[in-house]
C-alpha positions in Angstrom: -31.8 14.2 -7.1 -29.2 17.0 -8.6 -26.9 15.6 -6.0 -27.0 12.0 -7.2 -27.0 12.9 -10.6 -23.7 14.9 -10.1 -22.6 11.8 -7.9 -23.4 9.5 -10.7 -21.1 11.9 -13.4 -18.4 12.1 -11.3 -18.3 8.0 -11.2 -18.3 8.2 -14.7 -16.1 10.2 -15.2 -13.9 8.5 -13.0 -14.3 5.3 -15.1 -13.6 7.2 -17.8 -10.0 8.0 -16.5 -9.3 4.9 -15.3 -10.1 3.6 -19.3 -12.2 1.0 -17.5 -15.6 -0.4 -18.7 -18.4 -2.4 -16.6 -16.7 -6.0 -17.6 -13.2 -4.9 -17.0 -13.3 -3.7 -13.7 -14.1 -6.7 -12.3 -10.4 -8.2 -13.1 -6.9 -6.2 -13.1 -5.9 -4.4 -16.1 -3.6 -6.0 -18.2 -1.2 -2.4 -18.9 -0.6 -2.5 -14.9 0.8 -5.7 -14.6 4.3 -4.4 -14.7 3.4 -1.8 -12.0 1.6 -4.3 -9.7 5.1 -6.8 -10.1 7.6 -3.9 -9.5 5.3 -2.3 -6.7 4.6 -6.1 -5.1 9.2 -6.8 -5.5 9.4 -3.6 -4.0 7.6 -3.3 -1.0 8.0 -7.1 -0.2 12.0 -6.1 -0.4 11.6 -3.5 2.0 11.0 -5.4 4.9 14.7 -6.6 5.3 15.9 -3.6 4.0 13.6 -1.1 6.5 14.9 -3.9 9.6 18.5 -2.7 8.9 17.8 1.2 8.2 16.5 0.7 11.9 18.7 -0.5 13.7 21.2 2.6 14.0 18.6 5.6 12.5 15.6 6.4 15.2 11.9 6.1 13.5 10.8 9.0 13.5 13.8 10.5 11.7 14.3 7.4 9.1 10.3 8.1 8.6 10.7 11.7 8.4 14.4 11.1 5.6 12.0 8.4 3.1 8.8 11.0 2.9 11.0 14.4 2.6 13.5 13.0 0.3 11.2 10.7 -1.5 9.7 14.0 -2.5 12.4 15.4 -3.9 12.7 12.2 -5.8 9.7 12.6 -7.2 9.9 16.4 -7.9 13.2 15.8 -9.9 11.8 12.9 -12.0 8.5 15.2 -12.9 11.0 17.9 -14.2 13.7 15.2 -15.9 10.6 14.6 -17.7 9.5 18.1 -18.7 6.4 18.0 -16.7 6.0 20.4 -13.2 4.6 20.4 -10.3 0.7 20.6 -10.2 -1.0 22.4 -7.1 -4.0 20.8 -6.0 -7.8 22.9 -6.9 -9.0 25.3 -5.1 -11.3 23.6 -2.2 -9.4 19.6 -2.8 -6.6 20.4 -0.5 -8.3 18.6 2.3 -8.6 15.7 0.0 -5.0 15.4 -0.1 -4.5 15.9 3.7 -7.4 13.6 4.6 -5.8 10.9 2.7 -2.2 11.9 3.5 -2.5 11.3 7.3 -4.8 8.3 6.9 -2.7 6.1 4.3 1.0 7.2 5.4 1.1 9.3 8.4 -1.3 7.3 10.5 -0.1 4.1 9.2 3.2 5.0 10.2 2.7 5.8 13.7 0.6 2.6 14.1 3.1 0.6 12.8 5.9 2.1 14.6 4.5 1.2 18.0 3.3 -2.0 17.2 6.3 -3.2 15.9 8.0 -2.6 19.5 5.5 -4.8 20.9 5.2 -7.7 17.9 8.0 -9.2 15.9 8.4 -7.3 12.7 7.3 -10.8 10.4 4.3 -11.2 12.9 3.0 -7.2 11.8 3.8 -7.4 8.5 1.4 -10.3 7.7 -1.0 -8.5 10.5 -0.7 -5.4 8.3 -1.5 -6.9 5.4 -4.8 -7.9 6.4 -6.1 -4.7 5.2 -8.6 -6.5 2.2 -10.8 -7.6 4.7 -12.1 -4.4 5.5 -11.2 -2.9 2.2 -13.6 -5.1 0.4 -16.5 -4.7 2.5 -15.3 -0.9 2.5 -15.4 -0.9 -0.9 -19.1 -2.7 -1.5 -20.7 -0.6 0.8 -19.4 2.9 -0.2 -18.5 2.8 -3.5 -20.7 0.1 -4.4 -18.7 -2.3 -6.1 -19.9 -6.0 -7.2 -19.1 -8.6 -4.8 -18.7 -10.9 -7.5 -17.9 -15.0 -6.5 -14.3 -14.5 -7.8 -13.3 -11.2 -5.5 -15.1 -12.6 -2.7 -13.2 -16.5 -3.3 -10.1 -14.0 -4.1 -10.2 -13.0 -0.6 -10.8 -16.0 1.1 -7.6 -17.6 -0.6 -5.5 -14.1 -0.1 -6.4 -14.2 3.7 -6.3 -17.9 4.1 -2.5 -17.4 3.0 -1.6 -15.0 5.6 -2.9 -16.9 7.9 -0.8 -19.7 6.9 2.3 -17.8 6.9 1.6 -16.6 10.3 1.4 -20.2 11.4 1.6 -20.9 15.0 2.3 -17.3 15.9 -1.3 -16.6 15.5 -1.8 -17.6 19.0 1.2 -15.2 20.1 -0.8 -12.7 19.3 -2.6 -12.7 22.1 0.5 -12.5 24.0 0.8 -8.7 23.2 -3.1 -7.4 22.5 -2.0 -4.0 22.3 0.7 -3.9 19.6 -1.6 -6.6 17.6 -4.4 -3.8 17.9 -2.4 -0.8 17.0 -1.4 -2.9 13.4 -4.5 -4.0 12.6 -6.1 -0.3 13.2 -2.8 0.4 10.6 -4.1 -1.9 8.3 -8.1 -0.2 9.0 -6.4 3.3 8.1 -4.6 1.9 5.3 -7.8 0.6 3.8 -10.6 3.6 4.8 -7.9 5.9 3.2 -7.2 4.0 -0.2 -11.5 3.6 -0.4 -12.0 7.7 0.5 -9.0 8.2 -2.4 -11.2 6.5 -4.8 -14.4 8.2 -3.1 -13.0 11.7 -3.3 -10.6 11.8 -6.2 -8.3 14.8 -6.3 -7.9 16.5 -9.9 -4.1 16.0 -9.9 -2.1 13.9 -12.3 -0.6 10.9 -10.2 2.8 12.0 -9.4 1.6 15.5 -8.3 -0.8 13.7 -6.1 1.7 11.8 -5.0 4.1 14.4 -4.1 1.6 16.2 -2.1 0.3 13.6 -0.1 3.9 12.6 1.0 4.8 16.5 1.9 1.5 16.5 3.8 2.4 13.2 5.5 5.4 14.3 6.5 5.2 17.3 8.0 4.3 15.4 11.6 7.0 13.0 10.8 9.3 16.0 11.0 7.8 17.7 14.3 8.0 14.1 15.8 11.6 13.5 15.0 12.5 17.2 16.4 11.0 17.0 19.4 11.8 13.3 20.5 15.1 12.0 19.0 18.3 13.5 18.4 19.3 14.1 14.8 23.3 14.1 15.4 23.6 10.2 15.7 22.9 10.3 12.2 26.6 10.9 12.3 27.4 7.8 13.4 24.9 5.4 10.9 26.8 3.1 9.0 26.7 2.2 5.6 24.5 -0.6 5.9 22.2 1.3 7.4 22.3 4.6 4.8 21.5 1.6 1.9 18.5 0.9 3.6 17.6 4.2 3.9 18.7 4.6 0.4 16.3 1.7 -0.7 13.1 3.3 1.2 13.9 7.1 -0.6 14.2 5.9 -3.8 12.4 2.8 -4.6 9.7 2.4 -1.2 8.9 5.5 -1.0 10.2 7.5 -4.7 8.4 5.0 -7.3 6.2 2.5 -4.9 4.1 5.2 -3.7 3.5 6.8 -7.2 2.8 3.3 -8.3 0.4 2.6 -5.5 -1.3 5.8 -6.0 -1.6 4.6 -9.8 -3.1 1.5 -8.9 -5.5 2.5 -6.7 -6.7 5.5 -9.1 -6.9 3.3 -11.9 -8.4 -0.2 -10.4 -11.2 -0.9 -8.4 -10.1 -1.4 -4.8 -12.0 -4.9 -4.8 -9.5 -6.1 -6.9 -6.0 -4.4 -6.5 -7.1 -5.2 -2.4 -6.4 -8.5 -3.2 -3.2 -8.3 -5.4 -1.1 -6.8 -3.0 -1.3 -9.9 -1.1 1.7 -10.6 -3.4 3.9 -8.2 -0.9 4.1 -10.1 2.6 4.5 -13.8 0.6 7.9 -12.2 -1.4 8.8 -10.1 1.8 9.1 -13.4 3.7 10.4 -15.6 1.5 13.4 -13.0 0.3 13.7 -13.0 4.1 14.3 -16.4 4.3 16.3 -17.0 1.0 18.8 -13.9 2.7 19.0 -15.6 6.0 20.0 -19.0 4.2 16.4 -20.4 5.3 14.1 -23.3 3.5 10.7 -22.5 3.0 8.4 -25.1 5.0 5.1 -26.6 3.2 3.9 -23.8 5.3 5.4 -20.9 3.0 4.9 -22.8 -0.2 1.0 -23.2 0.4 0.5 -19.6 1.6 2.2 -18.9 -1.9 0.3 -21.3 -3.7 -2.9 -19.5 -2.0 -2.1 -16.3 -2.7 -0.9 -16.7 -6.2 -4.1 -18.7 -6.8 -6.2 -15.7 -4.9 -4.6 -12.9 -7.5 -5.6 -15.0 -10.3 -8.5 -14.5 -9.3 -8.7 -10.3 -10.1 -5.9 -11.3 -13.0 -7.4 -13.2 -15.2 -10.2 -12.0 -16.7 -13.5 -14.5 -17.1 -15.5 -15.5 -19.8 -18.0 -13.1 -19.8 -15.6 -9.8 -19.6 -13.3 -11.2 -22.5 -16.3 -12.1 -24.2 -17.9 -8.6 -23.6 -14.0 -7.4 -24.5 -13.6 -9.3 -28.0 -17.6 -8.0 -29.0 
């Protein structure tokens, strides 16, 4: 009983720091819209811009250059803005490793392998499959309400991928093993993001951030030394250093910080289904760069996805009722 009582303050008090009550956790909150756009623009951006980043730096290394340098990115901006560099408690440092190696490092690797066997649009939208088992995730160990809009939020969110994915759906079967090694990217992605919200570090976000990417990275760094060859670095061209560019400072510099932020400050039932947004903007920049016109195909998935983040965006009657009382 002691231990569910102390279970049931640390929830509270997690509430508490997200500024959250009962009624508004059910939608996404209104000061994070900004974050959610620029995170959702970033990330969806990065897709093009990672694509030409690899084609003259190995993986491992351009992996290894986004976490170590995104770091320092971070670091700087914590000092530029008179705050420092927070250590995790005493006893939490497996918190921050745990989740480390499960949302980055593990993801990574998964995604770096599958890509070689699946075309690079075909794993993104496999990737982002990660709500449907972040949802159920979520219900069953943190005990969040399945509420009709999350669960019709999903439905539209995945129904959307599935459209964007088209006839390359049944590709997929063509190459089991890559298809297998995204989606178990997508299942670390989302078991990591629900034990982050289980087991909440007492960090302020950009420490926490910091950490998690130095943690990360540190395999990223043994990979890249002991399989590829750091002086054809020499030769990357500037194409290639802009995407790497891109990744330091905005994918992995501000997106992580802002995902981190998001998924300590909104329940993982409904930011889940935001990020949705990413793979619909990351293949339709794709295809306004390559000169492309969207089908009826892309427009619908957009229509469906847009429609399925209205869902966690727009608050219903009861919480702005319950909000206004």
């Amino acid at each position: 009983m002691a231990g569910l009582a102390r279970a049931a303050r640390h929830e509270g008090d997690a509430a508490a720091r997200a500024g959250l009550s009962d009624s508004q956790a059910e939608h996404f909150p209104r000061r994070l819209w900004g974050v959610l756009a620029g995170l959702a623009v970033v990330w969806g951006l990065n897709w093009p811009a990672m694509k030409i980043a690899l084609t003259e730096v190995p993986p491992w290394t351009f992996r290894a250059l986004c976490l170590v340098l995104g770091s320092v990115v971070l670091v700087t901006a914590l000092r530029a803005g008179g705050d420092r560099l927070r250590l995790p408690p005493r006893g939490q440092w497996w918190r921050v490793i745990v989740i480390g190696f499960l949302n980055i490092t593990l993801w990574n690797i998964l995604i770096a392998f599958g890509l070689t066997l699946v075309p690079a649009g075909r794993g993104a939208m496999l990737a982002f499959t990660m709500p449907a088992l972040a949802v159920p995730l979520s219900i069953w160990l943190l005990h969040e309400r399945a509420t009709p809009r999350k669960l019709l939020g999903l439905v539209l969110g995945l129904g959307g991928i599935a459209l964007l994915m088209g006839e390359s759906l049944a590709d997929v079967g063509n190459a089991p093993a890559g298809a297998l090694m995204i989606l178990g990217a997508a299942a670390s992605w989302a078991l990591g993001s629900v034990l982050h919200k289980r087991y909440p570090t007492d960090l302020p976000v950009a420490s926490f951030t910091v950490w998690v990417m130095v943690c990360a990275g540190l395999p990223m760094i043994a990979a890249s030394a002991l399989f590829e060859d750091w002086g054809t670095l020499a030769t990357v061209g500037l194409a290639a250093w802009g995407g790497v560019a891109y990744n330091v400072f905005l994918s992995f510099g501000w997106a992580h910080w802002a995902w981190f932020k998001i998924a300590t400050d909104v329940p993982i039932s409904v930011f889940s289904i935001c990020i949705l947004l990413v793979p619909v903007i990351g293949v339709m920049s794709g295809m306004m760069v390559l000169g492309e016109r969207p089908s009826w195909a892309e427009y619908s998935a957009l229509l469906l996805v847009v429609m399925s983040v209205a869902t966690v965006m727009v608050p219903s009657r009861v919480s702005r009722g319950t909000r206004n009382a």
